[in-house]
GUZA-291192 format. One record per residue (C-alpha): x, y, z. Coordinates in steps of 0.001 Angstrom, whole numbers, padded with zeros to 6 digits, always signed. Layout:
<atoms>
XYZ/...
</atoms>
This chain:
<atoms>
+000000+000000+000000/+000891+003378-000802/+001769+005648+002061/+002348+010075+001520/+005831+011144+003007/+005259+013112+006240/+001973+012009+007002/+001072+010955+010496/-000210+007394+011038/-001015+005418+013755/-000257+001902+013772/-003689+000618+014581/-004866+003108+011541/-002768+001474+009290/-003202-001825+010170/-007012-001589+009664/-006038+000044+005804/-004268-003523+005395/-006908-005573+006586/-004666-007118+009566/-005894-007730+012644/-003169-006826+015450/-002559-008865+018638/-004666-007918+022094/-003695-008694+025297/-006330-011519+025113/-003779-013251+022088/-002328-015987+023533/+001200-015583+022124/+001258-012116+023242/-000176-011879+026224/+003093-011247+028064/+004128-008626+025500/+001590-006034+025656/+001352-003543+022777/-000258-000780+024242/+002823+001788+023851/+003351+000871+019831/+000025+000715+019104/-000768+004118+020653/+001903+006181+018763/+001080+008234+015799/+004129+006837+013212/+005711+008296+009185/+007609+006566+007060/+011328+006859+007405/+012935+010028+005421/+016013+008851+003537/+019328+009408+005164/+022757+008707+004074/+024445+007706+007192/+026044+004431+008171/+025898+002523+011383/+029250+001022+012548/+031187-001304+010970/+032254-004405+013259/+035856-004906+014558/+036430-007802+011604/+036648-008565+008061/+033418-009009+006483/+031179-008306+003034/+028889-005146+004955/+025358-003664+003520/+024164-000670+004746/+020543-000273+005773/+019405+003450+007052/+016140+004341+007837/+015190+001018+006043/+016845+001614+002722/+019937+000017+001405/+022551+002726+001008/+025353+001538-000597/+026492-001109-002844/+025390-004471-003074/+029132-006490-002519/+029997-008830-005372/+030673-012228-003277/+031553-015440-005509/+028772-017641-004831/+026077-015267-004102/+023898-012768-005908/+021737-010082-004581/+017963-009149-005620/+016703-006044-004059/+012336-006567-003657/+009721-004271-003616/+006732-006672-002570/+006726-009703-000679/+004009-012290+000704/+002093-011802+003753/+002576-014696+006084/-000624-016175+007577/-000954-016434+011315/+001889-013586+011729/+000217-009923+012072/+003428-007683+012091/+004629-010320+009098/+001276-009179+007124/+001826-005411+007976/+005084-005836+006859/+004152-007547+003925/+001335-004278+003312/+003798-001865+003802/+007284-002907+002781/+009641-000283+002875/+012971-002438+000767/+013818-005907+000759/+016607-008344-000516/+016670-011389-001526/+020273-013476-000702/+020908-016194-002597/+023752-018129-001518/+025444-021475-003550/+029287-021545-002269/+030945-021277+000959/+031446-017688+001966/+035102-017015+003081/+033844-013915+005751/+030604-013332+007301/+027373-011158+005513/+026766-008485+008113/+023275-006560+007644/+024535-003098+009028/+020901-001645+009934/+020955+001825+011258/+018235+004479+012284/+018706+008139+012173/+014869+009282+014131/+015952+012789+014082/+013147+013320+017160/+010435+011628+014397/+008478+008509+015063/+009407+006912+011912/+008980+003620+011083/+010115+001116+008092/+009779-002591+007153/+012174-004783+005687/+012162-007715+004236/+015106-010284+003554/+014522-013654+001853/+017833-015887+002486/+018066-019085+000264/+021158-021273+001039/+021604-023902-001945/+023128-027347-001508/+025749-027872+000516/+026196-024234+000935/+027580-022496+004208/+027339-019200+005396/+027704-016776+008023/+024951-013953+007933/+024996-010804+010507/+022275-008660+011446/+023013-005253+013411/+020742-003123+014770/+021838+000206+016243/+020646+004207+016403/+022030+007814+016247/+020504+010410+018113/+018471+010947+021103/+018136+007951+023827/+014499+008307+024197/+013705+007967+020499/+010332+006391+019500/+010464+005185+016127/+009268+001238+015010/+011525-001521+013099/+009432-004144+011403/+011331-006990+009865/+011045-010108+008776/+013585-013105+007806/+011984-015830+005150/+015323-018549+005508/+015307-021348+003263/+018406-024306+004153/+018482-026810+000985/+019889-030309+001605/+023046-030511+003414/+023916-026547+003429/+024563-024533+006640/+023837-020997+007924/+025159-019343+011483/+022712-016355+011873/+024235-014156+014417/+021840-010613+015681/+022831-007604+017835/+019765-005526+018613/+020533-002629+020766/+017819+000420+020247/+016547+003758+021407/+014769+003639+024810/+011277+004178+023084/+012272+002330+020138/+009851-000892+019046/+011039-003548+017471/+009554-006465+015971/+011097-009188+014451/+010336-012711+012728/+012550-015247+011413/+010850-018207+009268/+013141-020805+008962/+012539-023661+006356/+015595-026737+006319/+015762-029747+004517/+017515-032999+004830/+021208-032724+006408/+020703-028782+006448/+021773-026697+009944/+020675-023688+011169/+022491-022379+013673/+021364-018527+015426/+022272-016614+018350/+020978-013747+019431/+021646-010803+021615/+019205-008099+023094/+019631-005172+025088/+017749-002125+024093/+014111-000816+023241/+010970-000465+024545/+009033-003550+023120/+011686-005960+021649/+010289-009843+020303/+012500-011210+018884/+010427-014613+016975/+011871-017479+015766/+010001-020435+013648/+011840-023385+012668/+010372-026605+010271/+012723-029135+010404/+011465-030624+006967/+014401-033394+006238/+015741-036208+008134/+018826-035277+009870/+017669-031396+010010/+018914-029577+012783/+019020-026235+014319/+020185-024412+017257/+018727-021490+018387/+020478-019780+021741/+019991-015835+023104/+021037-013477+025733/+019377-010630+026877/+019907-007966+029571/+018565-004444+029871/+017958-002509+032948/+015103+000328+032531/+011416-000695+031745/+012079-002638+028017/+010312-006254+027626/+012397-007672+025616/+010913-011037+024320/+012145-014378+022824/+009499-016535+021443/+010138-020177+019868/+008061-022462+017663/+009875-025165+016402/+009073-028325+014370/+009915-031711+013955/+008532-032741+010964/+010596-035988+010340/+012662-039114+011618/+016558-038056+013005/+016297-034353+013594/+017409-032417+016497/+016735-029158+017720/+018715-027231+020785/+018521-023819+022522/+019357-022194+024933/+018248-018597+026409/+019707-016303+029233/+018108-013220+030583/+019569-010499+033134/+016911-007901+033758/+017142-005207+036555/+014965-002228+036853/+011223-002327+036101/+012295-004332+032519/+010298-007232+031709/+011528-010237+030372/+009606-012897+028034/+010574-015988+026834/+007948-017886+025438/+009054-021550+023668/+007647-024602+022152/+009050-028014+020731/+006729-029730+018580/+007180-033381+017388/+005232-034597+014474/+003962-038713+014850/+006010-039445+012095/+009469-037664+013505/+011233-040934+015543/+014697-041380+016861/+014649-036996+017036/+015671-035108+020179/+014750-031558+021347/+015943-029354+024355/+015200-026340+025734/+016775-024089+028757/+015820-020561+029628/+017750-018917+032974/+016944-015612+033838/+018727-013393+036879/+016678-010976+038278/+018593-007689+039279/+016019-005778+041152/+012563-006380+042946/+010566-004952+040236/+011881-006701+037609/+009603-009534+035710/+010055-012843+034091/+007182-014408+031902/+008120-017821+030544/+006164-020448+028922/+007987-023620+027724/+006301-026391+026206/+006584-029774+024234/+004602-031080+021952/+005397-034801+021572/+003531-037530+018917/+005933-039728+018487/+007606-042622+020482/+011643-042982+020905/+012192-039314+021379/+014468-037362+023706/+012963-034428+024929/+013356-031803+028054/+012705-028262+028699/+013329-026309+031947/+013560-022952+033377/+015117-021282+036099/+015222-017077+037345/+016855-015968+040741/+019272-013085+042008/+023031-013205+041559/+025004-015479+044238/+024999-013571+047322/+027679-016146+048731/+029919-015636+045393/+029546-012082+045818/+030275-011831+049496/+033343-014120+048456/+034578-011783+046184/+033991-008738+048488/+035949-010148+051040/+038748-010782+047886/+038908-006730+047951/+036585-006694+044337/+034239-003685+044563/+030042-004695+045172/+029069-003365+041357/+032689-004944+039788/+031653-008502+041336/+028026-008074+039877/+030197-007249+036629/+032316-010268+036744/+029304-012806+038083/+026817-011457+034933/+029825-011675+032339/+030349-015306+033492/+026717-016156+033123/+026516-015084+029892/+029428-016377+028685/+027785-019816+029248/+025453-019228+026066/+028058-016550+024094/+030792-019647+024229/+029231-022029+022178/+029441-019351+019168/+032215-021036+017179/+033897-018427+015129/+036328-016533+017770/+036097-013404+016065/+032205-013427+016132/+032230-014806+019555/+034614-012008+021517/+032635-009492+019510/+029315-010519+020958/+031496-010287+024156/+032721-007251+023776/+028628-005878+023316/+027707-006887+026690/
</atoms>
């Protein structure tokens, strides 16, 4: 749909244009993630700027996305060629994916048939300029046959903390037979910022996907991931972190699916929230009567800094099938107070030890990244 530059829109007003109906508290899969803020702010498309987020500390093929637009040149990588889209299909039982579908902003389709010798990084960088913009983007990612690839996605601001602006965006990832894709994402926003996000995640026989994300700023953050394990021998791995102390929910929600014999699924999500921040993880293993001999796990941990912080979870499995191995758990507490009275009495400062004790628990998750460089980044963003 066609929107006028500089006119004021609210989000509820648009969505009714586009025929979507938008999550209420009473939506089950949302009903920890209230919407009340974005929905209630007036929004205008994005006016084109030409300035570039921050590159990251390590050799890699970078495109530039500012106030939802590519700005500079698509990279020529041997085994992959770039399609930039103007229209793409709205996803049924996804709202934000149909809005974003009804109001795309850019999109890219990556289309990947070697092995890429440095990661992809997605640079995506908003300029508000004290506007409520907003923008939608779109990337379909196809990795051929026996493929492998690292893809980055960054999201980061300029300009005032409290900015209110809105980043819709949605991931359509298709893993052929045998290929292999480490999706790494940084999302650290304005204060008022909203972000949405959905990742759709289609793999075939022998195929990996392997994500990790990171969270720490915004005031509504999901971060949605939804894997079909569609070939024997699929797999996937899908582990976050998340900390923020102000009044953010940030929110990691899981659906995924085993849709045949041998596949395995693994993740693993860590939370520090301190303030009045809210955190959500919401996660579910489904195994389809057909899917023997597969195994799924699932861990979220979350460590609550302060007595009006909040932890939501809801794990579940869904389980058909016989000769599975299956678990989920969850766990949310305060920091050590014997490890930190230990390290008091060492001579270590009360906020340093809370320093040391969070880096240590997050490490547990940030570890298992397997390329160094990648990995003591992700530290380094902490």
């Amino acid at each position: 749909m066609t929107l006028m530059s500089g006119e004021i829109y609210s989000y509820s007003e648009l969505a009714a244009k586009a025929g979507v109906i938008l999550p209420t508290p009473k939506t089950e899969a949302w009903k920890y993630t209230r919407l009340r803020d974005l929905l209630g702010t007036d929004y205008q498309l994005c006016e084109t700027t030409s300035k570039k987020g921050e590159n990251v500390p390590f050799s890699a093929n970078i495109i530039h996305i500012s106030n939802g637009k590519i700005v500079s040149e698509l990279p020529h990588i041997e085994g992959v060629t770039f399609q930039i889209i103007s229209s793409a299909e709205a996803l049924s039982n996804y709202p934000f994916a149909k809005m974003n579908a009804a109001y795309l902003t850019q999109g890219l389709q990556i289309e990947i048939s070697g092995t890429l010798n440095q990661p992809l990084v997605l640079n995506y960088f908003m300029m508000p300029e004290d506007k409520n913009y907003f923008y939608h983007f779109r990337n379909r990612i196809i990795c051929k046959s026996n493929s492998k690839a690292e893809i980055i996605e960054q999201f980061t601001y300029d300009g005032n903390v409290k900015s209110c602006y809105l980043a819709n965006i949605v991931n359509e990832i298709e893993i052929q037979s045998y290929a292999h894709l480490d999706h790494y994402k940084y999302q650290n926003e304005a204060f008022k910022a909203n972000h949405i996000a959905l990742h759709k995640v289609n793999i075939a026989e022998g195929g990996k996907y392997d994500s990790f994300c990171l969270q720490k700023g915004a005031n509504i953050a999901r971060n949605e991931t939804e894997v079909s394990l569609n070939g024997e021998k699929a797999e996937a791995v899908v582990n976050a972190a998340y900390m923020m102390n102000g009044w953010a929910t940030l929110d990691t929600t899981t659906n995924i699916y085993h849709y045949q014999p041998q596949t395995k699924s693994s993740q693993i999500v860590k939370g520090v929230i301190g303030g009045t921040a809210k955190g959500v993880f919401q996660g579910r293993i489904h195994i389809a009567p057909n899917a023997v001999h597969t195994s799924g796990t699932q861990l979220h941990k979350a460590i609550l800094l302060s007595d009006t912080a909040e932890i939501d979870v809801k794990p579940e499995l869904e389980i058909f099938a016989d000769d599975v191995k299956c678990s989920h758990g969850a766990a949310s507490g305060e920091l050590d107070k014997e490890q930190l009275f230990y390290m008091r009495s060492r001579g270590i400062g009360e906020e340093e030890a809370k320093n040391i004790l969070i880096e240590a628990y997050l490490n547990d998750v940030i570890n298992m990244i397997e390329n160094e460089k990648i990995r003591e980044w992700f530290k380094s963003l902490r």
